[in-house]
Each structure stands twice: as C-alpha cells, then as structure tokens.
N, C-alpha and C positions, 0 to 999 in steps of 0.2 A: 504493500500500500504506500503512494506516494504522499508523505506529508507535507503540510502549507507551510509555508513562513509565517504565516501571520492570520490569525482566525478573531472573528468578530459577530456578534449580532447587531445589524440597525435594525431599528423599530423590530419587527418580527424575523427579515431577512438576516438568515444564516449568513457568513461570506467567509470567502477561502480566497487568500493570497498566495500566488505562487513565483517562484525564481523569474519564471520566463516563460514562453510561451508554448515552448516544447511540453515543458513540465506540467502546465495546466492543461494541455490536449491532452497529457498523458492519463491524467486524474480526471479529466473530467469522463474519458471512454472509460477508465478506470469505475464510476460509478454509473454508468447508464449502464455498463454491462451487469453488473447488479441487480439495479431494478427492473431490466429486463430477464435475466434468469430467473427471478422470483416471481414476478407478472406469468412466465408461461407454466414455471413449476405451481402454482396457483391454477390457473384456468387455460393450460396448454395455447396459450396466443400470447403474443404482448403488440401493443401500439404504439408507436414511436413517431412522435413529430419534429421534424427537423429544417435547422435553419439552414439558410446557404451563406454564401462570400466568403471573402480573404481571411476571415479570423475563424474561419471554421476549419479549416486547413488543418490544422494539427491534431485536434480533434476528432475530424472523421478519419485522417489515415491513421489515426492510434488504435480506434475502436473494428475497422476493418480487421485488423491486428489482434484483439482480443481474443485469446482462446476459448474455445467451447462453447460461444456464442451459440442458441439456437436458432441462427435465422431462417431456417423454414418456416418457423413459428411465427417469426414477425414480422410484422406488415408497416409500411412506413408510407407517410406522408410528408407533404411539405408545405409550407406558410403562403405561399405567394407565386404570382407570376406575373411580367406584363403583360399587357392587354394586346394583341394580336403582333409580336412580334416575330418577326420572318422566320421560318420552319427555318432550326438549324444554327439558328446566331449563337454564336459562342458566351454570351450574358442568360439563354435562356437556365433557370435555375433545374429543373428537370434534367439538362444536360450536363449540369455542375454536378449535381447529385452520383449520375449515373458516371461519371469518370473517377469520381473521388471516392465511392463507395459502391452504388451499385450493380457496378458491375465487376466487383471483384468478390465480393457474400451473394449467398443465395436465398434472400430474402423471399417471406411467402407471398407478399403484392408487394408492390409500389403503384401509389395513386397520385397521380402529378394533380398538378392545378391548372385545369382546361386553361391556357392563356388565348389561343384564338377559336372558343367558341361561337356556333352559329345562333345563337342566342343568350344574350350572357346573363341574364336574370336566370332561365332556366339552368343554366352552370353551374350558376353561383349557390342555387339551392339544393340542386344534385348533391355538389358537396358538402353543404351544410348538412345535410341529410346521412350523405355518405358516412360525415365524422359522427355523429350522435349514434348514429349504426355500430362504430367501431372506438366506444372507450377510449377514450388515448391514455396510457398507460405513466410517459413522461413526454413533457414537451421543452426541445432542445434547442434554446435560442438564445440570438445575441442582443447587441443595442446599438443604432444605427450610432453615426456621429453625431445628429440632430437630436439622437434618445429615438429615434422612432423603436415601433416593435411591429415586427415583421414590416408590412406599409403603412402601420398609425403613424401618422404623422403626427407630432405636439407643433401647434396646441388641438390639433384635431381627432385626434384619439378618441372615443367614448367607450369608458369602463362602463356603460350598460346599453352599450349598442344591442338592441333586439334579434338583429343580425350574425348571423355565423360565419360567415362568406359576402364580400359586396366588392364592389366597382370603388377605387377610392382613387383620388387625383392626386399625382405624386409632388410634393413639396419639391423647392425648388434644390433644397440643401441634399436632400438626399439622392436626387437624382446629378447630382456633382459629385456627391460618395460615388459613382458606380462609373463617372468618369477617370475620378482620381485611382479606384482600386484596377483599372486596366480594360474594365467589360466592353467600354465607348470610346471610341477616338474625339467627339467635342458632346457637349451638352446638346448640341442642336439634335443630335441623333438615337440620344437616348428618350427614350418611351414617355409620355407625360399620364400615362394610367394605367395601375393593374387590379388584378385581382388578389385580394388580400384576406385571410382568415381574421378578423378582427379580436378585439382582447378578450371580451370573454369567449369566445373558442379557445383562445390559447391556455386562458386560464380555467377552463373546464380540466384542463390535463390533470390526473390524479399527484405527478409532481413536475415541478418544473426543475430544468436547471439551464442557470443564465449563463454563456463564457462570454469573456469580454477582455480580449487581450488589446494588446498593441496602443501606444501613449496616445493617438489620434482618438479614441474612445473614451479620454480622462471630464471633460467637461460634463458629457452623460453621465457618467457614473458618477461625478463629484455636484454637479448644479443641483440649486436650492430646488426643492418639488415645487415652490409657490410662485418659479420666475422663470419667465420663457429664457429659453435656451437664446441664446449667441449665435446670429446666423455665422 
C-alpha cells in the first residue's frame, strides 16, 4: 500500500497528498481496485465511472496494471463528450479511454456518451436511464482548471439539477484547458457544447474519488467555495 505525505479532513472530504504524480496514479488505481473487487465479490458486477484528460494518465495506466482485476465483471462508463464532433478526432474522450485502458483489460461493457447523436434529448435520457439501470459503484474524477466537474461549469453547475444527462454550453476557460492540454491546435476549433453527466449523476456514485495532480489544478483545489474562480 502506497502511503501519502500528508492526510487531512476539510469539512467532510477525506484528502490524501502524494510525492508526485506517479505516486498518486499509483494509489489512487491502488484503491479503485478495491472497491471494485469488493462491488463484484458482493453482487458479481461492479460500475465504474470514469474521467478523461492529461491528469488521468497515470492513473488509468496504473490501474490497467492492477493485478487480479475482474474486468469481465465491470462495466465502465464515462462523464462527457462533445457534441457532434468528427468521427475519429483525437480529443474524442471514448477514444482517450479506449487507448489508455480499454483496450488493453477486458472489461464487461463500455458505454461511451452518444457525442453525435440523431436526436440529443433522446440520448441524453437513454443514458440517464442507462446509468440509474447500472448502480455506479465508484465515480473517478478530476477538477477542471476553472473547478468544473466533468462539463459543470462554475458558476453554472446545479447540485440539484433534475437532470442526469443534458446538453450544456462549454465555458470559455475550459475549452482553453483542452487547447492548452494538446487535444486543439486554436480555441476556434474546439467544440462550444457537449454532453455532460451533471452533478448529481456523478454524485449518485456509491463512492467517489477525486485525482487532481499537476500545479495548473492548484486555484481549484485551493479557491474560497463562496468566490468565483479567476478566469
């Protein structure tokens, strides 16, 4: 078991500091392999929702890595997708997924998020429907540089959005994160809408666990809850 540097409770949230960013991918597959052993040794399935981008990187190739994993048992999902972006772009997060983990485990589904469906209300409820159908067991996510989660944008996020699944219009800060992280050659070409599991989906997960490496992440993690963020 790989231990933190430094361990803390705020308000309710647990938190684990690590060396560097190797060490915390290590620990955090380290612990999702856990509660996923325990989820299938329970009720032979577990559910796994998972984020994408740059800070996920050590993370999924730690947990691909994991011994004795049962992934036939687990079915994995993802947070997000643009909204009709070209079959095949190298940003689509499905294809992040599928190079970084899925297709190196032999998971028992994987359920992308329809990004150009022929109807996107009916999409977007499919999979809201899809996820209430399948428990999410843990939900594995980061924090955007603006604080978003998944595509909430602050200050447009709703902790009792009605919604599972919806259309949401991407902030301007965050769609310069996906410039800066390599996905777009300018902002003009990155996507201005996707589809997004909003927060109570994410927080329906039976547990969550947040990673959040790299110093360009420090404002989100550090800013006051009651003062918009710094564009």
């Amino acid at each position: 078991m790989i231990e933190p540097v430094r361990e803390f409770v705020f308000d309710q949230l647990p938190v684990s500091v690590y060396a560097d960013n190797e060490t915390m991918g290590r620990a955090a597959a380290e612990a999702t392999a856990g509660i996923l052993r325990e989820a299938v040794a329970a009720r032979g399935v577990a559910n796994l929702v998972l984020a994408t981008g740059n800070s996920m990187l050590t993370f999924l190739h730690s947990l691909r890595d994991m011994p004795d994993l049962p992934w036939p048992a687990i079915n994995v999902f993802h947070m997000d997708e643009y909204l009709n972006l070209e079959p095949g772009h190298r940003a689509s997060f499905p294809l992040f997924l599928r190079e970084h983990l899925l297709d190196q485990v032999p998971v028992g589904a994987f359920y992308p998020v329809p990004g150009r469906p022929a109807d996107v209300e009916t999409a977007c409820r499919a999979y809201d429907l899809l996820l209430k159908a399948h428990p999410v067991d843990l939900c594995c996510l980061g924090i955007g540089e603006n604080g978003h989660l998944a595509f909430n944008d602050p200050p447009y996020a709703d902790f009792d959005d009605p919604a599972w699944v919806k259309v949401v219009q991407l902030d301007e800060a965050s769609r310069h994160q996906q410039v800066g992280e390599g996905h777009f050659t300018s902002l003009e070409v990155v996507p201005t809408h996707a589809l997004t599991m909003t927060i109570p989906a994410l927080r329906a997960a039976t547990k969550m666990l947040c990673i959040v490496p790299e110093g360009r992440k420090e404002l989100a993690v550090t800013a006051p809850e009651d003062k918009e963020m710094e564009r």
